[in-house]
MIFI-320810 format. One record per residue (C-alpha): residue number from 1; residue in one letter; x, y, z. Coordinates in steps of 0.5 Angstrom, whole numbers, always signed. Layout:
% residues N
<atom><n>NUM</n><res>A</res><c1>X</c1><c2>Y</c2><c3>Z</c3></atom>
...
//
This chain:
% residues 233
<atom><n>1</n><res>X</res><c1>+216</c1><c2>+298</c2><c3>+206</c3></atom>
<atom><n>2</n><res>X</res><c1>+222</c1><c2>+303</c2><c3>+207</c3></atom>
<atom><n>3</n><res>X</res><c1>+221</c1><c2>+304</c2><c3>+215</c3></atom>
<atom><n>4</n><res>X</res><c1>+221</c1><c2>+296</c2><c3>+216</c3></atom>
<atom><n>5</n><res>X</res><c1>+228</c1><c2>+296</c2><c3>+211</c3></atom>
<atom><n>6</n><res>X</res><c1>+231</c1><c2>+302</c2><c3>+216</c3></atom>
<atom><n>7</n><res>X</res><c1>+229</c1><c2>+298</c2><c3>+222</c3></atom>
<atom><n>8</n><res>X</res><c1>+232</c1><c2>+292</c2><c3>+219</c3></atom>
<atom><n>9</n><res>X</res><c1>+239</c1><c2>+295</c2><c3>+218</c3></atom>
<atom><n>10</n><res>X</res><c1>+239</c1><c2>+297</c2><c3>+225</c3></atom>
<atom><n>11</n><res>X</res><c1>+237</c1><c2>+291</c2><c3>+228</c3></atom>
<atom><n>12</n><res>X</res><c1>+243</c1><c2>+287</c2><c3>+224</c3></atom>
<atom><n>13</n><res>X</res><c1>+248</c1><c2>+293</c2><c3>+228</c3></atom>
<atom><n>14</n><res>X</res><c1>+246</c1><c2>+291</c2><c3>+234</c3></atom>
<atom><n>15</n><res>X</res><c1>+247</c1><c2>+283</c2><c3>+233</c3></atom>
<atom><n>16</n><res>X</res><c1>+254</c1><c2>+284</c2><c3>+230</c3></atom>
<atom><n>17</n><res>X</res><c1>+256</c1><c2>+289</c2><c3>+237</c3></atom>
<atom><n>18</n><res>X</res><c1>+252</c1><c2>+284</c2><c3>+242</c3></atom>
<atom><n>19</n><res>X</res><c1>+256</c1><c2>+279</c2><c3>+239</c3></atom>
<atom><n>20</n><res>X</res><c1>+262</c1><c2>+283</c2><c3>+240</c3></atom>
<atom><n>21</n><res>X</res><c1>+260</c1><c2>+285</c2><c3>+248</c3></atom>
<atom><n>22</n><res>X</res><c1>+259</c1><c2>+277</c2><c3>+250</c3></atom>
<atom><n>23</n><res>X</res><c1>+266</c1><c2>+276</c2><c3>+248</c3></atom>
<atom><n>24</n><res>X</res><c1>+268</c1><c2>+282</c2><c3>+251</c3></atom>
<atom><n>25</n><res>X</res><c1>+265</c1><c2>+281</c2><c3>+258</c3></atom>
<atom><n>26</n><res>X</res><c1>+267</c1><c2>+274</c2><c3>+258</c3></atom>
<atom><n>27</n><res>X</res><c1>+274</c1><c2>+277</c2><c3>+258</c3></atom>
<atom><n>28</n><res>X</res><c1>+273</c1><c2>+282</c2><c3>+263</c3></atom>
<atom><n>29</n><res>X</res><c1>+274</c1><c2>+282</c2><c3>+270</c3></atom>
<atom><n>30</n><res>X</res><c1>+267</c1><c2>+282</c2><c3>+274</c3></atom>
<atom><n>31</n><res>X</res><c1>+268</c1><c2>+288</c2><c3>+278</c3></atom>
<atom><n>32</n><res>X</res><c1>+269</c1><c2>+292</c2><c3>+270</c3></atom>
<atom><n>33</n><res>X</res><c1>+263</c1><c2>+291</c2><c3>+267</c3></atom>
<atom><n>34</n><res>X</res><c1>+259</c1><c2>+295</c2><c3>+269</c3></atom>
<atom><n>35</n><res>X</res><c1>+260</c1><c2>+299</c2><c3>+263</c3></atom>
<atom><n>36</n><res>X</res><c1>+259</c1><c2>+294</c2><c3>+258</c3></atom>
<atom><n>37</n><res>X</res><c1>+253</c1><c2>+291</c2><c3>+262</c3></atom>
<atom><n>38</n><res>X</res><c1>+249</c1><c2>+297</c2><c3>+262</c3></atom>
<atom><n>39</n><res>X</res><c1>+251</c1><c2>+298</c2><c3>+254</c3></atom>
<atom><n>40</n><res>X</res><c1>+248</c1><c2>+290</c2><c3>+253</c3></atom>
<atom><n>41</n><res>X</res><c1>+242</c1><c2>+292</c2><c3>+257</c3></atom>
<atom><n>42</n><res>X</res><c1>+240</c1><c2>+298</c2><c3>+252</c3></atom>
<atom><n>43</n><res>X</res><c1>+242</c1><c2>+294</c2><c3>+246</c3></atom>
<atom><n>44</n><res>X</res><c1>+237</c1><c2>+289</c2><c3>+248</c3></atom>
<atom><n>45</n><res>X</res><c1>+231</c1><c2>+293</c2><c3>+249</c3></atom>
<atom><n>46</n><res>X</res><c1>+233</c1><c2>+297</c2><c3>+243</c3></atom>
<atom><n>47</n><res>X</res><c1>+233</c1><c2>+289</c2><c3>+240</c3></atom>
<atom><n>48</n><res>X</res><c1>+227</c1><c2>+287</c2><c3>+243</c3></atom>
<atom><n>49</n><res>X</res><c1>+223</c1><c2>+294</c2><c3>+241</c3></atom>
<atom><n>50</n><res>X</res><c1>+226</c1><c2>+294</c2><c3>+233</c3></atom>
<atom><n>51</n><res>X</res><c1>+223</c1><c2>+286</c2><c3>+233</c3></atom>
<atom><n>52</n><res>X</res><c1>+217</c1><c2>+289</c2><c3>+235</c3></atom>
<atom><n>53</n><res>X</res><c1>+216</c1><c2>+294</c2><c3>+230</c3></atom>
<atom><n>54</n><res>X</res><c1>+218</c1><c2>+300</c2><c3>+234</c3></atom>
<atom><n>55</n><res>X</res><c1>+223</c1><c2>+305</c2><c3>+230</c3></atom>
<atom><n>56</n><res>X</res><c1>+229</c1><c2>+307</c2><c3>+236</c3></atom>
<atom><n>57</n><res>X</res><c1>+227</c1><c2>+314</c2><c3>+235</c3></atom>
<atom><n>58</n><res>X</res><c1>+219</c1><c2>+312</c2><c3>+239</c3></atom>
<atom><n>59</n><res>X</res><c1>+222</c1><c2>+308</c2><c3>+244</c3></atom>
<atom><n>60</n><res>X</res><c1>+223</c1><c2>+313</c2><c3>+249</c3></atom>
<atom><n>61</n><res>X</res><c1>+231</c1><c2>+314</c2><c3>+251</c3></atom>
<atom><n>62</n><res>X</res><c1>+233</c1><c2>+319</c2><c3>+256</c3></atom>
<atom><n>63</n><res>X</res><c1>+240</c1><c2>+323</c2><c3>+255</c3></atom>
<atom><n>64</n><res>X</res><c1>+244</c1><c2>+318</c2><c3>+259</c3></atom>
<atom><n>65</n><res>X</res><c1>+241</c1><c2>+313</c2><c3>+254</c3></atom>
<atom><n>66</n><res>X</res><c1>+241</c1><c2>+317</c2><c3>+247</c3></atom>
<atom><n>67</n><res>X</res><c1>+249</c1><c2>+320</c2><c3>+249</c3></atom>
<atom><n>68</n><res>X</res><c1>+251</c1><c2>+313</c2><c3>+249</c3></atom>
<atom><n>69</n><res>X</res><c1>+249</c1><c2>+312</c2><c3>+242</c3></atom>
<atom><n>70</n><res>X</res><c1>+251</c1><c2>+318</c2><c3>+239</c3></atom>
<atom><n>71</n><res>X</res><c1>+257</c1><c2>+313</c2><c3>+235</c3></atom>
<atom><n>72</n><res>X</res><c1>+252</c1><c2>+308</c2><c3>+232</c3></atom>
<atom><n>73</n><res>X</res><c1>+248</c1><c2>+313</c2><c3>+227</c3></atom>
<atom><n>74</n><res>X</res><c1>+242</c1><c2>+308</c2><c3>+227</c3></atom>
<atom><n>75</n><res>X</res><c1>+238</c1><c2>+310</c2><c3>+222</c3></atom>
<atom><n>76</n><res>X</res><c1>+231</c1><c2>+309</c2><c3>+226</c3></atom>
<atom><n>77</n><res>X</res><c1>+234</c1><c2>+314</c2><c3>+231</c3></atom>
<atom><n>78</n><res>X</res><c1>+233</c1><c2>+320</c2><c3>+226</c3></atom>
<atom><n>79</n><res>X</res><c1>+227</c1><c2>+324</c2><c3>+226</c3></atom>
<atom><n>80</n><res>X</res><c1>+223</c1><c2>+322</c2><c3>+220</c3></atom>
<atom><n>81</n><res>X</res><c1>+218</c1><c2>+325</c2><c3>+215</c3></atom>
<atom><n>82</n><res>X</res><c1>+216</c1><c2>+324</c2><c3>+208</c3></atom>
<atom><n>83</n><res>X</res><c1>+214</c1><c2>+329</c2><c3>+203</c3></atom>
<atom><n>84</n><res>X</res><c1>+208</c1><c2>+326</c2><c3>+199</c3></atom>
<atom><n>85</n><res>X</res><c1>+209</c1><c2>+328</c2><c3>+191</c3></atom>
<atom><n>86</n><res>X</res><c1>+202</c1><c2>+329</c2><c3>+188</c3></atom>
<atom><n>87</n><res>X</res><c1>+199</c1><c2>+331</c2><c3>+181</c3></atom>
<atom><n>88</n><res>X</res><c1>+197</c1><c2>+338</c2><c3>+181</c3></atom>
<atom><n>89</n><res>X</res><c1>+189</c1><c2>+337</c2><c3>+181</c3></atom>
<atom><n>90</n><res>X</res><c1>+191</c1><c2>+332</c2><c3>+188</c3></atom>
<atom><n>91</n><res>X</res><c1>+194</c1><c2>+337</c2><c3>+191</c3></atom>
<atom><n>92</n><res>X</res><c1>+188</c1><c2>+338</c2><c3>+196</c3></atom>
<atom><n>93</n><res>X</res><c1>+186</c1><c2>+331</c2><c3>+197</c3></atom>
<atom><n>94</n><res>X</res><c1>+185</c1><c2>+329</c2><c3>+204</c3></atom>
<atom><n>95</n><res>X</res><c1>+186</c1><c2>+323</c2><c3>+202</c3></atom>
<atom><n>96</n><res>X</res><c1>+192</c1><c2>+320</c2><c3>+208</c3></atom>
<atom><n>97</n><res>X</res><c1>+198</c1><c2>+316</c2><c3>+206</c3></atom>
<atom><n>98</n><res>X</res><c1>+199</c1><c2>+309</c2><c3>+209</c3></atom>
<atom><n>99</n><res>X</res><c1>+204</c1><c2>+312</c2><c3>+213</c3></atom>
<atom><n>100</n><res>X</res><c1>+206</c1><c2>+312</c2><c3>+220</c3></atom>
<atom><n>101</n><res>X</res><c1>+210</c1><c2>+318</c2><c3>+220</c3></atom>
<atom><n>102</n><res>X</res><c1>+208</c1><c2>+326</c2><c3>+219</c3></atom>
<atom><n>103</n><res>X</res><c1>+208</c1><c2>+329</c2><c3>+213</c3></atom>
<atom><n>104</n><res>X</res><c1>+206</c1><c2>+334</c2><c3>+207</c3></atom>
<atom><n>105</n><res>X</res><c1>+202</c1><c2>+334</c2><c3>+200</c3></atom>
<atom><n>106</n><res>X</res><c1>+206</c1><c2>+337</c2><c3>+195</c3></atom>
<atom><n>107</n><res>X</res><c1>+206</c1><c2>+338</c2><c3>+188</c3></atom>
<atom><n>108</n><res>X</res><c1>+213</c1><c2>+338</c2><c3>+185</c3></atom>
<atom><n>109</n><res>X</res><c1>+209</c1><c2>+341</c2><c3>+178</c3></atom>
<atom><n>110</n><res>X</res><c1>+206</c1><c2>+347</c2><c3>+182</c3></atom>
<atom><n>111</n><res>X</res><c1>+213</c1><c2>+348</c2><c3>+186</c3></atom>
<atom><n>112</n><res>X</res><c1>+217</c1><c2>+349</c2><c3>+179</c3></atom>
<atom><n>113</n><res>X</res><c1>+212</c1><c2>+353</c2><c3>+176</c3></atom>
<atom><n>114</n><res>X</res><c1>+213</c1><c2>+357</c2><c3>+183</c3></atom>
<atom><n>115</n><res>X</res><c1>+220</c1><c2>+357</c2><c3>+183</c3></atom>
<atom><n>116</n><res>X</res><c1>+220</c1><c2>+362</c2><c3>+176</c3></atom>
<atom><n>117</n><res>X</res><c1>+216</c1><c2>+367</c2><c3>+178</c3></atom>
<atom><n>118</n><res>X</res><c1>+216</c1><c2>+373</c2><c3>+181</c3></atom>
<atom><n>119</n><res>X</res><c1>+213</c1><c2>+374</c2><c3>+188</c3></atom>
<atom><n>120</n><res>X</res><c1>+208</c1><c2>+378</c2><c3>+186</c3></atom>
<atom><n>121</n><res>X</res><c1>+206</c1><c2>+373</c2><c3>+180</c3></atom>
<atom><n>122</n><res>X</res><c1>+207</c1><c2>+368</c2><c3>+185</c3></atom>
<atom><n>123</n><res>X</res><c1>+203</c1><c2>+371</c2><c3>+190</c3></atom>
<atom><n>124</n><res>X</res><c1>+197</c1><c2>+370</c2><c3>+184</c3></atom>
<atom><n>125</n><res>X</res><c1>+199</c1><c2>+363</c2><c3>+182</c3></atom>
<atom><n>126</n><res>X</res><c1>+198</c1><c2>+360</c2><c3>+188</c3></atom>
<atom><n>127</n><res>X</res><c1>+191</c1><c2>+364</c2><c3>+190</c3></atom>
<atom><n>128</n><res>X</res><c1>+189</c1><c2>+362</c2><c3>+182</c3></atom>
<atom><n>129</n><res>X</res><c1>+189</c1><c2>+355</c2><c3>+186</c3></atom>
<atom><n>130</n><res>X</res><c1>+186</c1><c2>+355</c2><c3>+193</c3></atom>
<atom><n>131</n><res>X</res><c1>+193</c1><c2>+356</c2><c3>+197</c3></atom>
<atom><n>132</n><res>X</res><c1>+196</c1><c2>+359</c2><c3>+201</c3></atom>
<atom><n>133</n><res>X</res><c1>+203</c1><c2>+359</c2><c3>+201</c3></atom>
<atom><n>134</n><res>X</res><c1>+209</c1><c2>+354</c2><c3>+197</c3></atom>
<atom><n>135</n><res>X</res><c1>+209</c1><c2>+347</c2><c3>+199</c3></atom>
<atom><n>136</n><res>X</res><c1>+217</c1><c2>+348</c2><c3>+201</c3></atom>
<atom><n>137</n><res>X</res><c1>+214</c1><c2>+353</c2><c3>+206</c3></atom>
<atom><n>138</n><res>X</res><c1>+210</c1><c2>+347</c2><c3>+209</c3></atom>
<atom><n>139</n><res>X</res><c1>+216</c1><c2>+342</c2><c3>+208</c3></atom>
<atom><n>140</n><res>X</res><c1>+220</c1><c2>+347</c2><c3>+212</c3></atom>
<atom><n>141</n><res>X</res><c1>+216</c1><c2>+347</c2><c3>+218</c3></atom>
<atom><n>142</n><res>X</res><c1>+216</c1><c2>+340</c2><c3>+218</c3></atom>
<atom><n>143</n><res>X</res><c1>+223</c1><c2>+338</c2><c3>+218</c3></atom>
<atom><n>144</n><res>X</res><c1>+224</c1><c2>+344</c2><c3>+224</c3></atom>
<atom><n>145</n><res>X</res><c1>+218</c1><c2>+340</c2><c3>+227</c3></atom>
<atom><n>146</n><res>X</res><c1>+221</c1><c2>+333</c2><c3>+227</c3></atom>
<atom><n>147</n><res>X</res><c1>+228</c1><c2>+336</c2><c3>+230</c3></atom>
<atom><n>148</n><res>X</res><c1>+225</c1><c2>+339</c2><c3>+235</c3></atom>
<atom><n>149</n><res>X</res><c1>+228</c1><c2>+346</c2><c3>+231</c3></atom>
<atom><n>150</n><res>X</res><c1>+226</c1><c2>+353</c2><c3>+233</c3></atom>
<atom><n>151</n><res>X</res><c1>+228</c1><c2>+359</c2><c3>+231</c3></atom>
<atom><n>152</n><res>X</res><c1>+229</c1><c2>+367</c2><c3>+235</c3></atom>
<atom><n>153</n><res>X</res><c1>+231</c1><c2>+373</c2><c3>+231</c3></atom>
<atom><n>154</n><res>X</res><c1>+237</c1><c2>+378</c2><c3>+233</c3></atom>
<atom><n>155</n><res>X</res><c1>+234</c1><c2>+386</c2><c3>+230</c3></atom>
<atom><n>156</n><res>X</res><c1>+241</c1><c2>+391</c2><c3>+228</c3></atom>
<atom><n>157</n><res>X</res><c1>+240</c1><c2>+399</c2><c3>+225</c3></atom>
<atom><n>158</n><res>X</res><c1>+242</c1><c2>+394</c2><c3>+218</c3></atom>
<atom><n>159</n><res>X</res><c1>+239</c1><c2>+387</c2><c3>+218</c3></atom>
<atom><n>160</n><res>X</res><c1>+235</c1><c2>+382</c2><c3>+221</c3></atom>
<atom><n>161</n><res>X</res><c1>+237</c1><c2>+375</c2><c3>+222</c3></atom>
<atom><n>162</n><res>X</res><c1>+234</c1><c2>+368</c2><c3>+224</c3></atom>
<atom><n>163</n><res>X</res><c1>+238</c1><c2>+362</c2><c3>+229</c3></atom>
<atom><n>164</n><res>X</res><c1>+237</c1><c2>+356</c2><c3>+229</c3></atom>
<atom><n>165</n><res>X</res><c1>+237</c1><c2>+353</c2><c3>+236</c3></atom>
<atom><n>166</n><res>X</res><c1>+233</c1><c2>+347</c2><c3>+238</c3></atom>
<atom><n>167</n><res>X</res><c1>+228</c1><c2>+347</c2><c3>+242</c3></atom>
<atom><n>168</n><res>X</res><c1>+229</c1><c2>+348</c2><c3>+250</c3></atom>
<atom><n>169</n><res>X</res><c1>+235</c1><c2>+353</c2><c3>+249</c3></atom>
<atom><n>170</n><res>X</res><c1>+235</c1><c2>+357</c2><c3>+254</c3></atom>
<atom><n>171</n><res>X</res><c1>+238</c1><c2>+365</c2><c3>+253</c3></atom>
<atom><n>172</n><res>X</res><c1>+245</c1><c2>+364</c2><c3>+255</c3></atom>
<atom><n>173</n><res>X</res><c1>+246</c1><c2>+358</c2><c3>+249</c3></atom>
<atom><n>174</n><res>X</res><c1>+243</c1><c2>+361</c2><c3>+245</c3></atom>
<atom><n>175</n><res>X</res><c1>+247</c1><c2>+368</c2><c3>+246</c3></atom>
<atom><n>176</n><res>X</res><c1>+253</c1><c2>+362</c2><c3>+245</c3></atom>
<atom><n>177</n><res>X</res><c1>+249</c1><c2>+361</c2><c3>+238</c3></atom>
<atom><n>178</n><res>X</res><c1>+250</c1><c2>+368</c2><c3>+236</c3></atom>
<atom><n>179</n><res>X</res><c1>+258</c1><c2>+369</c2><c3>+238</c3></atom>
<atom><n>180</n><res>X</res><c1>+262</c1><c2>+365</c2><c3>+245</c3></atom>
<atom><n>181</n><res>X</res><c1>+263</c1><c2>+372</c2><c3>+247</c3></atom>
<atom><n>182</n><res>X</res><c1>+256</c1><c2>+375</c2><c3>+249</c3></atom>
<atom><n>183</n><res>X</res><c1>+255</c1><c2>+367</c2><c3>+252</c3></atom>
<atom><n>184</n><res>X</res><c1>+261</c1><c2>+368</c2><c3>+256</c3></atom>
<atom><n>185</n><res>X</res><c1>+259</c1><c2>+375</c2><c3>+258</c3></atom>
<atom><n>186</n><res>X</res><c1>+252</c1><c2>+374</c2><c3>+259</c3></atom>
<atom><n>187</n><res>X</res><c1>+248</c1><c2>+380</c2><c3>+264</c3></atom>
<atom><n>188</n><res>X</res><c1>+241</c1><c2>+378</c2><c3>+260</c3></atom>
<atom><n>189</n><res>X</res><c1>+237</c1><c2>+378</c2><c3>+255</c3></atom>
<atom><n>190</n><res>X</res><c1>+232</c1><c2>+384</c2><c3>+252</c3></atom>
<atom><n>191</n><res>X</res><c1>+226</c1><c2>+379</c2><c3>+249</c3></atom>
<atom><n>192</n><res>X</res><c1>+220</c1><c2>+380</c2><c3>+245</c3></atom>
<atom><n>193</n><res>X</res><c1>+214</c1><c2>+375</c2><c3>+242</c3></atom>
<atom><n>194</n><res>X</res><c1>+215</c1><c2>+377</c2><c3>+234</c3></atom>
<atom><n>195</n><res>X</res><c1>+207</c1><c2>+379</c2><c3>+235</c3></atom>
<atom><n>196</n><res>X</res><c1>+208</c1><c2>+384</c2><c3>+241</c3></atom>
<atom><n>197</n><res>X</res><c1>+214</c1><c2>+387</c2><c3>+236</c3></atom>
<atom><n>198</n><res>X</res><c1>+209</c1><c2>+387</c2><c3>+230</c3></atom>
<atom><n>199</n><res>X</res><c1>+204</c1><c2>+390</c2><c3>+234</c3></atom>
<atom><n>200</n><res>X</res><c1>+208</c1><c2>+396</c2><c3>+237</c3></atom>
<atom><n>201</n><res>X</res><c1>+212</c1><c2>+398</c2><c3>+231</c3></atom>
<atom><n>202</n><res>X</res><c1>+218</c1><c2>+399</c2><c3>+234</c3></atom>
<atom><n>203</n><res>X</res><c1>+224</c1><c2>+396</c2><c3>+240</c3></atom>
<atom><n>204</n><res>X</res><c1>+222</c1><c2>+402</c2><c3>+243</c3></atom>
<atom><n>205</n><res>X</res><c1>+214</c1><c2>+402</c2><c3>+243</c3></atom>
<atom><n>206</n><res>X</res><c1>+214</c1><c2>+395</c2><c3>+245</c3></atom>
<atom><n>207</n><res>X</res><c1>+220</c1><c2>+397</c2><c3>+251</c3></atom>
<atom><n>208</n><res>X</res><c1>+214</c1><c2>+403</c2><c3>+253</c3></atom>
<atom><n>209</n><res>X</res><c1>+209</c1><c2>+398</c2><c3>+253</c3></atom>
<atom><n>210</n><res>X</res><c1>+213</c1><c2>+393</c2><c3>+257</c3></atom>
<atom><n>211</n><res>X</res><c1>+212</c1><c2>+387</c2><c3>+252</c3></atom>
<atom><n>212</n><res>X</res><c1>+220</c1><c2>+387</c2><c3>+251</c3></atom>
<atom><n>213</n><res>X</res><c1>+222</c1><c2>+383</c2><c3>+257</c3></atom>
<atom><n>214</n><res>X</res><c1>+228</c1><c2>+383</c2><c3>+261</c3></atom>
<atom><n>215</n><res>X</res><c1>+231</c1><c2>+376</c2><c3>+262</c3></atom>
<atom><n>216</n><res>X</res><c1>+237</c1><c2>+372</c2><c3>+265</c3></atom>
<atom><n>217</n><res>X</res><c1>+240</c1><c2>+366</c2><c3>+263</c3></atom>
<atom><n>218</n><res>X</res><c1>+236</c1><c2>+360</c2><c3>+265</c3></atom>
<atom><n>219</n><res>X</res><c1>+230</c1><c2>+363</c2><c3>+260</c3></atom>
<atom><n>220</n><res>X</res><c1>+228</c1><c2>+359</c2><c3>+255</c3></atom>
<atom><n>221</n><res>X</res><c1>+228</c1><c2>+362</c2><c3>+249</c3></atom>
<atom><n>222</n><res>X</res><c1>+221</c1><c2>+360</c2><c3>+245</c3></atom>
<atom><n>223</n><res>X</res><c1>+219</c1><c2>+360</c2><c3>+238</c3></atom>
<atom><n>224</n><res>X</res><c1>+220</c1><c2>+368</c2><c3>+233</c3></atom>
<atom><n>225</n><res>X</res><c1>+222</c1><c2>+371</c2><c3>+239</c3></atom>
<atom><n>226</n><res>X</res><c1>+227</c1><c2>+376</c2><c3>+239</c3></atom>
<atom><n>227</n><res>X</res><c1>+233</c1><c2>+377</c2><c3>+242</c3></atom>
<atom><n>228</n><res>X</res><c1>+238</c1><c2>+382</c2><c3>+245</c3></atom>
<atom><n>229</n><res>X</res><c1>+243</c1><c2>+380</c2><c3>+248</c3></atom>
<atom><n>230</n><res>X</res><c1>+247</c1><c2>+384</c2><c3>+253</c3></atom>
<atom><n>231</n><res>X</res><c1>+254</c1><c2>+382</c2><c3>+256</c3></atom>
<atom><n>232</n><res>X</res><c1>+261</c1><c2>+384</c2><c3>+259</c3></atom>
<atom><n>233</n><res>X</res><c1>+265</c1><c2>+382</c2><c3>+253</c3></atom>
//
């Protein structure tokens, strides 16, 4: 299977780099090898965790952990998903894949004749059939889901605009998104949930009813929300 090849190949990484390592701690001075050490012992439970059947990206690294393995671009470290291609009268088969990761049931046909249609026509098409969006739609959210991707909205007189921030960011990053200056200068930030804004009708009618919040720099900033960034700069 495709995961058991992934999981091969890093498990031939981290043989080639624990070979290296012993010949390199054999030639540095005991008090110097601290470093060295601490990165054979990860490799080892990374090692040991791959023979197991376990993906690197399951095993549970902390951020010291996961910095430290930031060059070997391992290929079970990655989030993963799959994206099952079914035939038109599959697609709303419950039936589960023999897979152990997330994933989503499309049909690559449906999708097509999606693509060349007009909104509207879209709209009926997928009606016509029992759903109720695309299948890209569905992909889209699940990739965010595995990257632990989230996304906040900035509002002008002229535009709407979506960021994406990974989850946990909090205003003043995600201010830094948006342009350096307004995370340099950060006073705070004007939020409101995306339903709040829908049920208000405006900034202004959500800032009345005191759904439109006032929030400093450690505020992590949650999924559709939208910002208003206020800075000095």
């Amino acid at each position: 299977e495709l995961e058991l090849e992934l999981e091969l190949a890093d498990l031939q990484v981290i043989e080639r780099r624990l070979e290296r390592l012993e010949a390199e701690l054999r030639r540095t001075a005991a008090g110097q090898r601290a470093e060295l050490e601490s990165e054979r012992s990860l490799l080892e439970r990374l090692r040991a965790a791959l023979e197991g059947g376990t993906p690197i990206r399951d095993v549970g690294l902390d951020a010291d952990e996961t910095k430290a393995l930031r060059g070997y671009a391992f290929l079970t470290a990655k989030p993963a998903f799959y994206i099952l291609n079914v035939a038109e009268d599959a697609i709303h088969s419950d039936e589960p894949p023999d897979l152990s990761l997330p994933g989503v049931r499309i049909s690559g046909e449906i999708e097509a004749e999606i693509a060349e249609l007009e909104p509207e026509e879209a709209g009926a098409f997928l009606a016509d059939l029992g759903l109720d969006e695309p299948g890209i739609h569905r992909v889209i959210r699940l990739a965010y889901a595995a990257c632990d991707l989230i996304s906040f909205f900035t509002v002008g007189p002229d535009e709407v605009r979506a960021w994406t921030i990974r989850e946990g960011t909090t205003a003043v990053e995600a201010a830094g998104v948006v342009h350096s200056d307004l995370a340099r200068g950060f006073i705070r930030a004007e939020v409101v949930s995306y339903e709040d804004l829908l049920e208000a009708g405006s900034l202004a009618e959500a800032r009345r009813r005191g759904t439109l919040r006032l929030e400093g720099k450690g505020y992590v900033v949650k999924d559709a929300e939208i910002c208003h960034f206020l800075s000095n700069v």
